[in-house]
N, C-alpha and C positions, 0 to 999 in steps of 0.2 A: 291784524295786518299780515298779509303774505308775504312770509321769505322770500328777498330775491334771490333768486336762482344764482348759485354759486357760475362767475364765470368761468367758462370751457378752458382748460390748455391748451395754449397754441400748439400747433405741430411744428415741429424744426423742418427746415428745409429736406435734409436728409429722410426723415419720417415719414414726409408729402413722399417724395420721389419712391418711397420704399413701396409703400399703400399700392400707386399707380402701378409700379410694375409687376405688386404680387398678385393683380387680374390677368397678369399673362397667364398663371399658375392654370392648370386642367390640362391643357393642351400642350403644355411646356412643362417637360419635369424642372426641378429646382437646377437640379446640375447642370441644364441647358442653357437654363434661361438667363444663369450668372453674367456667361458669355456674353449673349443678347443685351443686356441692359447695362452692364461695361463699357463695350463695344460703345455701345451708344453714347455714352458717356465721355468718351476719348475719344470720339465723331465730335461732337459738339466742344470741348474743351480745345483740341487739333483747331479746328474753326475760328473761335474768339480768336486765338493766338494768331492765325491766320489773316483774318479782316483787322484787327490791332494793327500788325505790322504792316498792312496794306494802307490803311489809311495813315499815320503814320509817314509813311515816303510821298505820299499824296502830298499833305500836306508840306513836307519837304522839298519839294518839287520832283521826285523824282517819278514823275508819273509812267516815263518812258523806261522805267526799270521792276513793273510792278508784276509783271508775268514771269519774272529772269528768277530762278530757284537761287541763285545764289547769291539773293540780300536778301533771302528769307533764311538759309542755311547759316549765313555768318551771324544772325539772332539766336541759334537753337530755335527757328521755327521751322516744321514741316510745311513743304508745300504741298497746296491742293488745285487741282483742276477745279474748273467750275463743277463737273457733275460729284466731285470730292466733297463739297461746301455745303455744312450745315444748314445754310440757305434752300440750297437747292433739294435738300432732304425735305424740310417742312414746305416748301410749295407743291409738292408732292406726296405730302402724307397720307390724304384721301381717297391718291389711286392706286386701285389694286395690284399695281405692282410693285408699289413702296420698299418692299421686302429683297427684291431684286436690286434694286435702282442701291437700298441701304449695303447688299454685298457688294456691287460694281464699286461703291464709295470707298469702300473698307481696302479692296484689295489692291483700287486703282493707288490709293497713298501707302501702302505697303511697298509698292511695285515702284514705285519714283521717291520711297525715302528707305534706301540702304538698312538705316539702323535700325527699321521697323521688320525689318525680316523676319520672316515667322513669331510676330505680335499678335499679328489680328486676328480676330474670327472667321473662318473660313466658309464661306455660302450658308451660315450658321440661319440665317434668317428664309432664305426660300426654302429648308431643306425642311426647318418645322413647321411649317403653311401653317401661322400664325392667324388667329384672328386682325384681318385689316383694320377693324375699326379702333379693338383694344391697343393695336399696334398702334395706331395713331395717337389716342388719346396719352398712352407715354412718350412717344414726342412731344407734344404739345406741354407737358411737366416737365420734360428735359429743356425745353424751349425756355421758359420762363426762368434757367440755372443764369448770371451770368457769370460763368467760373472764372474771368479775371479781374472781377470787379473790386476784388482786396486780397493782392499777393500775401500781405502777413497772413490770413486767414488763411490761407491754401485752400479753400475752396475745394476744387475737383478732389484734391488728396481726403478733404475729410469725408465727401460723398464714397469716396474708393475704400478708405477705410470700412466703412460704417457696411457697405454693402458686403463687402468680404467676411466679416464679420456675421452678421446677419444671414447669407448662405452656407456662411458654417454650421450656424446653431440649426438653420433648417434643415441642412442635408445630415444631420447626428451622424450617428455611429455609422463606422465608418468608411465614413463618404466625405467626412471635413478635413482631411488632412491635409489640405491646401493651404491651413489658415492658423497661428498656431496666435492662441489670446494674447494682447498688445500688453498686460499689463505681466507678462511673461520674458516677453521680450524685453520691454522695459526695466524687468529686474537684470537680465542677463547683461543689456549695456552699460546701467551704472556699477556692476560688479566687473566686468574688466574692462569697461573704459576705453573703447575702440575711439581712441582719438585721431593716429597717424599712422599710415602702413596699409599693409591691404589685409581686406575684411573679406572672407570664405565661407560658404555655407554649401556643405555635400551636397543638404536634400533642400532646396530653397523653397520648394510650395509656390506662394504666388509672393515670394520678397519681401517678407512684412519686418525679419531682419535687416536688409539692407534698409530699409522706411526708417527704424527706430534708429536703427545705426545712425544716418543724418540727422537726427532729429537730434541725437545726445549731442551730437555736434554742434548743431546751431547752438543749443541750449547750454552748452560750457564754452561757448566762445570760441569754438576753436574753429579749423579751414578745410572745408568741405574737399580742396579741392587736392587734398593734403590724402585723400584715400583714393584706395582700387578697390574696387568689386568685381570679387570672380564667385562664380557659383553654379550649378547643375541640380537638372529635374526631368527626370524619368517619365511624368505624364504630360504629353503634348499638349494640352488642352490648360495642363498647368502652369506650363514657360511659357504659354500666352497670357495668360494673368499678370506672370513676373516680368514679362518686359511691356506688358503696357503701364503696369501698377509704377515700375522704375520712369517707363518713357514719361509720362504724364506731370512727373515731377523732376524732369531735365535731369536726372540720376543717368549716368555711362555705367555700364557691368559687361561682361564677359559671361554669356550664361552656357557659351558652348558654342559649337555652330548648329548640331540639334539636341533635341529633348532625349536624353540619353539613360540608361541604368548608372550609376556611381563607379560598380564595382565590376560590371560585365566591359563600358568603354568611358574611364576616368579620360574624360578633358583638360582635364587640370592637372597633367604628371607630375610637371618639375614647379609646380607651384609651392612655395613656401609663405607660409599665412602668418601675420602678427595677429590677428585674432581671429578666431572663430567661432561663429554662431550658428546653434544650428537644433534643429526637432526632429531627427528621423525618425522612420520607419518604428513603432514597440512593438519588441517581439519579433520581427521579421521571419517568416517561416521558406526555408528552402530558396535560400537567395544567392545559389551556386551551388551545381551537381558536385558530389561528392571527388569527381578526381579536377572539380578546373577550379582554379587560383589559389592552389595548396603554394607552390613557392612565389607570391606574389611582393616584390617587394615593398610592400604596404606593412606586410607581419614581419618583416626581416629582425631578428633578434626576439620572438615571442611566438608561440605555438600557434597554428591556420586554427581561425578563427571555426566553430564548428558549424557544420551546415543547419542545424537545426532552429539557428539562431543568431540572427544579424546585430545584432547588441555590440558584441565585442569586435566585428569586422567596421562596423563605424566607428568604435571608439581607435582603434587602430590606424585608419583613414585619416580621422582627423589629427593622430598624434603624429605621426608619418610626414604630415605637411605643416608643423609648425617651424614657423623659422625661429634663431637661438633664442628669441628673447618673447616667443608668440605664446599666447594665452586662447584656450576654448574656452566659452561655454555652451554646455546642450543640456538635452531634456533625453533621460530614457525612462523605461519602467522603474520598477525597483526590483525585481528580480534579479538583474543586474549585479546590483551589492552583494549577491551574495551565492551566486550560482558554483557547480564545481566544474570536475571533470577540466575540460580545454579552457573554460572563462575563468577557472579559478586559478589557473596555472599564468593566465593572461594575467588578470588581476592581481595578482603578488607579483609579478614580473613590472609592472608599471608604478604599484608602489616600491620597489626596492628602488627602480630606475627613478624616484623621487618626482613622479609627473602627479602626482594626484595632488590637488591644492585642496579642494572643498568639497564638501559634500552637501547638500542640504535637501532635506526631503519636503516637498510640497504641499495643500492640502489637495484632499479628491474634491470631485466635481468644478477644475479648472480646465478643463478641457472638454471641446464639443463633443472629441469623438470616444471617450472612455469616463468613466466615473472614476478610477482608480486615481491611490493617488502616484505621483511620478517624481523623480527624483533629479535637480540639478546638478550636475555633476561642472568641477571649474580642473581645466588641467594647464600646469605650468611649466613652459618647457626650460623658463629657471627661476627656482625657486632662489638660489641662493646671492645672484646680484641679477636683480630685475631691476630691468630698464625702461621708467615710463617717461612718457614725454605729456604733460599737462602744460595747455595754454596759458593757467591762471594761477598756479602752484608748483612749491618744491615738497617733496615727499622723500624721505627715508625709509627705506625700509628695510625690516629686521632681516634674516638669515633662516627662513622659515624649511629650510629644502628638506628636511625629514621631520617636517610635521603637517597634519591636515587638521585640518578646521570642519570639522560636522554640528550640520544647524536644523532644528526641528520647526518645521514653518506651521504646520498642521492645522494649530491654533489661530494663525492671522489669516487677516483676509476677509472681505465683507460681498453681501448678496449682492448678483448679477443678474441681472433678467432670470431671475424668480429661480430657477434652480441651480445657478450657476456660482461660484466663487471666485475673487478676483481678488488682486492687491491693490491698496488705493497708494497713488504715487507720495503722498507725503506722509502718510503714517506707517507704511510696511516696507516700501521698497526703498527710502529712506533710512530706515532703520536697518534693515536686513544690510544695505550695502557697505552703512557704516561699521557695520558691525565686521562684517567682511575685511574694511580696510582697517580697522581697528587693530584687530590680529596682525595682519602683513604689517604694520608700523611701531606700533606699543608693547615694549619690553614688559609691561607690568599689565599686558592684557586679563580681565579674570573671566573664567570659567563663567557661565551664568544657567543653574537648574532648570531644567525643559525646553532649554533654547539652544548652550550653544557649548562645543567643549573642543579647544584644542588636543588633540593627543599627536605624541609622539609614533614616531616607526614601530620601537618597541613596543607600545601601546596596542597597535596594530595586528603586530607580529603575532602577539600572545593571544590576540582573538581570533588568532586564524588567519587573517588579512580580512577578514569580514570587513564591510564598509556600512553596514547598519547603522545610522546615526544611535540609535534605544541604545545599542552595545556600549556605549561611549558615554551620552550626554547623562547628568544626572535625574533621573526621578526622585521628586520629593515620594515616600512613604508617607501618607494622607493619616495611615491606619496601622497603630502601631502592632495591634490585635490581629492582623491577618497574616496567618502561615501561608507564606506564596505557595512553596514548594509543593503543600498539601491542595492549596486550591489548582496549581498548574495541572497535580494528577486529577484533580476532579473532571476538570476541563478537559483533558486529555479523554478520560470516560465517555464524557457526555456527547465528547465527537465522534467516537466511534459509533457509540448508541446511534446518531442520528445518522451515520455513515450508511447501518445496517439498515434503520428504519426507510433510508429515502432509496436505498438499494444503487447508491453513487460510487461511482467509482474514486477508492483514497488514493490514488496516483492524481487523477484530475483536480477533487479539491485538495489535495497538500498545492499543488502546483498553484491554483489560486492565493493560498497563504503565502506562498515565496514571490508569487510575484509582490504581494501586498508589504515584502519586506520580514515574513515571521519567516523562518525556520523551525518548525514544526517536526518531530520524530517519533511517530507511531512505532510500539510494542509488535 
């Protein structure tokens, strides 16, 4: 008797739409095409929301008010002209000017809704003379979305998600830093708890912080409308992501008036931040000529950040704009923890001033655009009576202002589209968060081997100000038989041997080991 044939997996909606639009791909690089199929995306979403509230006053009788923008405006709906309308796009898919007709849509709603200012894609569709037909047949898959069909769902947000996402891991190394993995973010908002106050991000990418940001929100109960969003992004093509990604999801923020540098024209001076979130730039190389923003008052009270490395002019940024009782969290390399010269002098200057809360170091392969692994850094602008305000709880917490908490993540974390690492939200980033607030509240918190170790300043001090979580947390010894000491010099050997064999330069790979977190010291 013949097997039957194992039924096929269905495709998720998001999947279908994905398929469809990577035939644009030949004629469209990835980075272009993000835009294009976005774009389209928040055409059609704009639209439902559109014809909803039209029919809607219809039915209300307010037939003789259905052209008037401002009982579309007092909904949070954009209006659209007719040649604006989703409608009018797909009656038109077939003709060769489709591509046009799709920019006139784009700019004509741009042009008549204010907050869409420098959102959309700009001529993005006639300028790469797209195949017509393949252009069609992804409308036609967009057609078939209906993105208001179940508000709990979010709809359009998880297609937005899922695509951002997905042009990350395509466009790799990089080229993804538009996009920084949700289960990152996700760890960074249940660790400081951006419930009320305004929410900051230097380098915002395409906004995937502000997204989680709301999202802890709903999910603890707490009032959306109870936050600010300010934030800035240096590539234009990228603050159009971040304000459609925000627009799409009735999210208000402050992204600047344009796509700006951070450090060359800060929009955000006098801003003081209750929390911060954020993924800049690793490693930034050469991110101001050696005589401009030496006395900038960003570093007021800490050494100008050096030019060879943006690291410490971000972490400075963000401590600069926290207000009394504001909390970050970011992502940098891990070279970081432990650099000298001007970052080392920065870095004892910040733990003395008692800003540094946590440290924890990540696994590699969590990120699209580096294999390395990278370090969460949490800074406190007061450790010693911090003030949170929770919807659904009262919290104590201890008197932590001269001690950090270093946590080795390396070990957690489960396979993502085949070479990737991720944290799953109830087994790691549960734990990890707990963990986190366990220390800030529990006098009788304990130490725990290869994961997690409070140290004091003193602690600190005596290792240098190192910030290396290995320096701190305990390794069990597996092997009671093994002379470290003697195998470190063997190892030491064997690097040089291959130093000389591959005829590499030991300035370049020591530099890879620091950033990897080792400090390493050749004979």
């Amino acid at each position: 008797m013949a097997k039957k044939a194992a039924p096929k997996k269905q495709k998720s909606m998001e999947e279908t739409l994905w398929d469809s639009a990577n035939k644009l791909r030949g004629t469209v690089e990835s980075s272009e095409y993000k835009h294009v199929v976005l774009g389209l995306i928040f055409l059609k979403f704009v639209s439902d929301k559109f014809e909803a509230r039209r029919e809607e006053m219809i039915a209300d009788g307010e037939q003789d008010f259905i052209d008037m923008q401002e009982f579309y405006a007092s909904k949070n709906i954009f209006f659209l002209t007719e040649e604006s309308r989703w409608s009018y796009i797909i009656d038109n898919a077939k003709q060769d000017d489709i591509a046009l007709k799709i920019d006139t849509a784009l700019h004509t709603i741009e042009k008549n809704n204010k907050t869409l200012k420098g959102a959309l894609p700009d001529n993005y569709f006639s300028r790469l003379n797209m195949d017509v037909s393949k252009l069609a047949s992804l409308l036609d898959t967009i057609n078939d979305i209906d993105t208001i069909k179940d508000e709990q769902q979010d709809i359009v947000g998880r297609v937005y998600e899922y695509f951002l996402s997905k042009f990350a891991i395509a466009e790799g190394k990089g080229k993804g830093e538009f996009y920084t993995p949700k289960s990152i973010v996700n760890l960074i908002a249940e660790m400081i708890e951006p419930y009320k106050g305004v929410i900051y991000d230097p380098a915002c990418g395409s906004g995937g912080m502000f997204v989680q940001s709301m999202k802890f929100i709903e999910n603890h109960h707490g009032n959306k409308k109870e936050v600010s969003i300010y934030g800035q992004e240096y590539t234009a093509t990228t603050y159009k992501l971040a304000k459609m990604n925000l627009a799409i999801r009735g999210i208000a923020a402050n992204f600047g008036a344009v796509p700006a540098d951070t450090f060359g024209k800060d929009q955000h001076k006098d801003l003081k931040a209750d929390y911060i979130m954020a993924n800049p730039p690793f490693n930034q190389k050469d991110w101001r000529a050696s005589d401009e923003l030496t006395d900038d008052p960003r570093w007021a009270g800490y050494e100008t950040p050096p030019t060879s490395n943006a690291n410490y002019a971000w972490i400075l940024n963000m401590a600069s704009k926290l207000s009394q009782n504001g909390v970050a969290g970011f992502i940098l390399a891990n070279g970081a923890l432990s650099g000298g010269g001007e970052e080392y002098k920065i870095r004892k200057q910040l733990i003395e001033n008692n800003l540094v809360e946590a440290i924890c170091v990540l696994p590699q392969n969590m990120f699209y655009t580096t294999n390395i692994s990278v370090t969460l850094w949490v800074l406190n602008n007061n450790k010693r009576e911090r003030v949170v305000v929770h919807p659904d709880e009262t919290r104590n917490y201890r008197n932590r202002e001269e001690e950090i908490l270093f946590m080795d993540l390396r070990e957690m974390g489960e396979p993502f589209e085949k070479k990737y690492i991720q944290f799953n939200q109830e087994e790691h980033i549960r734990k990890i968060a707990a963990t986190y607030h366990d220390w800030q509240q529990n006098p009788d918190f304990k130490d725990v081997p290869e994961y997690c170790f409070g140290a004091t300043k003193a602690d600190v001090a005596k290792k240098d100000y190192s910030l290396v979580p290995s320096k701190y947390i305990e390794f069990v010894n597996r092997d009671e038989n093994i002379d470290f000491d003697t195998k470190m010099t063997t190892l030491k050997g064997e690097f040089k041997e291959l130093l000389e064999a591959e005829n590499k330069s030991k300035a370049d790979l020591l530099n890879v080991f620091n950033e990897l977190g080792y400090k390493i010291e050749l004979d």
